[in-house]
C-alpha positions in Angstrom: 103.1 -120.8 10.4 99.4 -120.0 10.1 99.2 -124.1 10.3 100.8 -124.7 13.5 98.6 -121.9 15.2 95.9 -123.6 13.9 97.0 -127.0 15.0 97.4 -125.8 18.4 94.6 -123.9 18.9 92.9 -127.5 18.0 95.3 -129.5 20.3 94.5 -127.3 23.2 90.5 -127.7 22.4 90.8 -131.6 22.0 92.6 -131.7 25.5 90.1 -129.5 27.6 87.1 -131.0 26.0 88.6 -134.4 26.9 89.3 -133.1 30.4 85.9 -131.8 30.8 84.1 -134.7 29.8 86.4 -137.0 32.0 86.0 -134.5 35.0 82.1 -133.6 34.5 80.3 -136.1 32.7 79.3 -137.3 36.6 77.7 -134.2 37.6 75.6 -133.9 34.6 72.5 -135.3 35.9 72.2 -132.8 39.2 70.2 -130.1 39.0 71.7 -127.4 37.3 73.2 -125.0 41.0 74.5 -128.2 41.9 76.1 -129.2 38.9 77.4 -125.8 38.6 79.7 -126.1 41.7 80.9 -129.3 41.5 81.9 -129.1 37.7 83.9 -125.7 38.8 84.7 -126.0 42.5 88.1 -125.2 43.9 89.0 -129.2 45.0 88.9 -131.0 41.6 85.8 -129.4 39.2 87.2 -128.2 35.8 88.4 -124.5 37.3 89.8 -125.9 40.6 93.6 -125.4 41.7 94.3 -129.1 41.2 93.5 -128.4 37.0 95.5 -125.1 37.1 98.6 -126.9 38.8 98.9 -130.5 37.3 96.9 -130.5 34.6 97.2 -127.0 32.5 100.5 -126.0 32.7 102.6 -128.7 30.2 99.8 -128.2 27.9 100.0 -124.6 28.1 103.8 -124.5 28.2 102.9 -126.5 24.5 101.0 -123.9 23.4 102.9 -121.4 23.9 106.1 -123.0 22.0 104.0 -124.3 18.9 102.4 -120.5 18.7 105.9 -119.1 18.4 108.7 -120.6 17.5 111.7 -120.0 19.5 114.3 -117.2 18.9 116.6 -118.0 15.7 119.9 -115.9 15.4 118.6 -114.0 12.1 115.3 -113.0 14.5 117.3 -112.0 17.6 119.5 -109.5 14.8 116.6 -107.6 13.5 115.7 -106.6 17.0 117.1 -103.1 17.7 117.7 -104.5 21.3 117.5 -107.3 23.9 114.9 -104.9 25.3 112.4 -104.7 22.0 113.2 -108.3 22.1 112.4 -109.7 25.6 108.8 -107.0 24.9 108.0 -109.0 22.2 108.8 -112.1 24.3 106.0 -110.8 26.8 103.6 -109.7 24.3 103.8 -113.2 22.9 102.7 -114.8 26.3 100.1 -112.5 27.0 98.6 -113.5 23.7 98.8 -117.2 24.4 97.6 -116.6 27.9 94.7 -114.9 26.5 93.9 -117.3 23.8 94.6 -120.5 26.2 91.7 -118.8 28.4 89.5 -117.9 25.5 89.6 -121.8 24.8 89.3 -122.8 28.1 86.6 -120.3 28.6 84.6 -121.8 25.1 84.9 -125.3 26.3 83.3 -124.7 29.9 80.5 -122.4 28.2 80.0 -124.2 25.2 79.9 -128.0 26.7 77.3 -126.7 30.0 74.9 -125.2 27.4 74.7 -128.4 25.5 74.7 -130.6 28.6 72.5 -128.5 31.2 69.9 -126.1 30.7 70.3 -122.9 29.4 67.6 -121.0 31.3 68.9 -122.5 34.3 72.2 -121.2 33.4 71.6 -117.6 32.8 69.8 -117.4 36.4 73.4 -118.9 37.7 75.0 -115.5 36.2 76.7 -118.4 35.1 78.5 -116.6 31.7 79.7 -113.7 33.7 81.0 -115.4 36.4 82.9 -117.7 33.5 83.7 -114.0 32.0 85.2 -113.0 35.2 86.9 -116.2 35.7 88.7 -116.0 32.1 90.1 -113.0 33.1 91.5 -114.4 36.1 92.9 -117.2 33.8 94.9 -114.5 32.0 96.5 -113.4 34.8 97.5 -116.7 36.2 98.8 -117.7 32.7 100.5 -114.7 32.2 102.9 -115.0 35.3 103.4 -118.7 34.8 103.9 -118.3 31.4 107.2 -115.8 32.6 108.1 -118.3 34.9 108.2 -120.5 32.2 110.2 -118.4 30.3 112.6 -117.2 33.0 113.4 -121.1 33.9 114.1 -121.0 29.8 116.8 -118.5 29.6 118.5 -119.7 32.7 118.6 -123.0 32.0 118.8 -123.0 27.9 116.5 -126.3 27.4 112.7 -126.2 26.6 112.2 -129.7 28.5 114.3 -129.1 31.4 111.9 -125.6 31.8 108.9 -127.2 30.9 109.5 -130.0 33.7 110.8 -127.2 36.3 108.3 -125.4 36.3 105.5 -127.9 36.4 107.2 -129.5 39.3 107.4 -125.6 41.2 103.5 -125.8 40.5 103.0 -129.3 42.0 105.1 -128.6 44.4 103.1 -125.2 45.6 99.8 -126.9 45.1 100.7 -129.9 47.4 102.4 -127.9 50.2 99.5 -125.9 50.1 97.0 -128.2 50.0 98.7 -130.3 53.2 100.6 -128.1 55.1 98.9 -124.8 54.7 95.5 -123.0 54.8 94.7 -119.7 53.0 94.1 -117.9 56.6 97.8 -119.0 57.5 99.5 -118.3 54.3 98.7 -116.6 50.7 100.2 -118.5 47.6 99.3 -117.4 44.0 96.9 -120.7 43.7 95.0 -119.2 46.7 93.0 -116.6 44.4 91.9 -119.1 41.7 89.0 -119.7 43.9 87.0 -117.1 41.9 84.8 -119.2 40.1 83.5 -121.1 43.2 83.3 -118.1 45.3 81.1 -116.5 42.7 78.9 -118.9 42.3 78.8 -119.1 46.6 78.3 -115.4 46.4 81.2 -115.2 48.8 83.0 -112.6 47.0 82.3 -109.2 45.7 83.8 -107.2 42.9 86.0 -106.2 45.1 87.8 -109.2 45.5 87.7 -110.2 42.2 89.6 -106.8 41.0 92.2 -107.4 43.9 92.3 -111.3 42.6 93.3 -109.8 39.4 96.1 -107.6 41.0 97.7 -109.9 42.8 98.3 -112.3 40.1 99.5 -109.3 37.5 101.8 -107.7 40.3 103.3 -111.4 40.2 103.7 -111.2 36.3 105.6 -108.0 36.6 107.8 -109.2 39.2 108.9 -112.1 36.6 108.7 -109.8 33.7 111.4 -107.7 35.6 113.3 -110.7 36.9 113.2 -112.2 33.0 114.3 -109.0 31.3 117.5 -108.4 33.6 118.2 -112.7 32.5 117.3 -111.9 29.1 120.0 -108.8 29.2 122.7 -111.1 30.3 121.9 -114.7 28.4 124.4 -116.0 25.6 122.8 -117.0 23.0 125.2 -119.1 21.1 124.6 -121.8 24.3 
């Protein structure tokens, strides 16, 4: 068990180090402000919405499944209820919400103080706006992580959720991105600007707490919407 934590703690390090190197190995030679936005801006850096959508959410969805193991009958049993069940369900994503940001969060900081100068950096506020911006990443992750989950129990297949809900993602992303502006319309990928607007000193503290309250009021409106599935699922399908 403690080996395929392990294993996927690695996995998921492996992937967003590739992905950052791929995405920001170009912007290395600007001058550190520069570089900073254009390896984490909004349209295709290593924090835009493009990552979060297409790129994060199978690998994520991965993590999540190679953390914990799915429900066996013997597990469901010693629960005292479907309710103490679907909590620990919840609890589980929040922890591999968390930890997927904490390694998302490690690669970013760790890979632009090798690459660019750390001096530089600190004068960015660049670590607390990638603090901030972690936290953000929980929130996200926590909701889609439900989603993921509530696709699960309705549809009883791992792949068939995994593939849903990436396409829902996509699907949000590309609307969004051709057909609608953030001034017309809010969608949840509208707020995971925060590491661009940050760094732009666009936003405030207060918008970053309200960032964080959208995205959670979205992850109890799935945690409500997967515990009344969870109530009703057979799971002898």
């Amino acid at each position: 068990m403690k080996t395929n934590k392990v294993m996927a703690v690695a996995g998921i390090l492996a992937y967003l180090t590739m992905l950052w190197l791929q995405q920001n190995g170009k912007y290395l030679s600007l001058p550190v402000p520069k570089a900073l936005y254009w390896m984490n801006n909004t349209a295709h850096g290593f924090n835009s919405i493009r990552s979060l959508a297409l790129f994060y959410p199978i690998p994520f969805f991965l993590f999540i499944n190679h953390l914990f193991l799915g429900e066996r009958p013997y597990t469901i049993i010693r629960r005292r209820s479907r309710m103490t069940l679907y909590r620990a369900v919840v609890l589980r994503i929040l922890a591999a919400s968390v930890l997927f940001s904490i390694c998302h969060l490690s690669v970013n900081v760790g890979w632009s103080y090798v690459f660019l100068d750390g001096q530089a950096l600190n004068e960015s506020r660049f670590l607390s706006i990638a603090l901030a911006n972690m936290v953000g990443l929980v929130c996200y992750f926590f909701w889609v992580g439900l989603l993921y989950r509530l696709v699960h129990d309705l549809s009883h297949s791992v792949g068939a959720a995994m593939l849903f809900t990436a396409f829902l993602l996509g699907a949000v992303y590309f609307v969004g991105k051709l057909y609608l502006s953030p001034e017309t319309l809010w969608q949840p990928l509208n707020d995971m600007v925060l590491f661009q607007f940050l760094i732009e000193r666009k936003w405030t503290g207060i918008d970053v707490l309200l960032t964080y309250v959208r995205q959670l009021s979205l992850g109890l409106g799935f945690c409500f919407m997967g515990s009344v599935v969870l109530l009703r699922k057979d799971f002898t399908s």
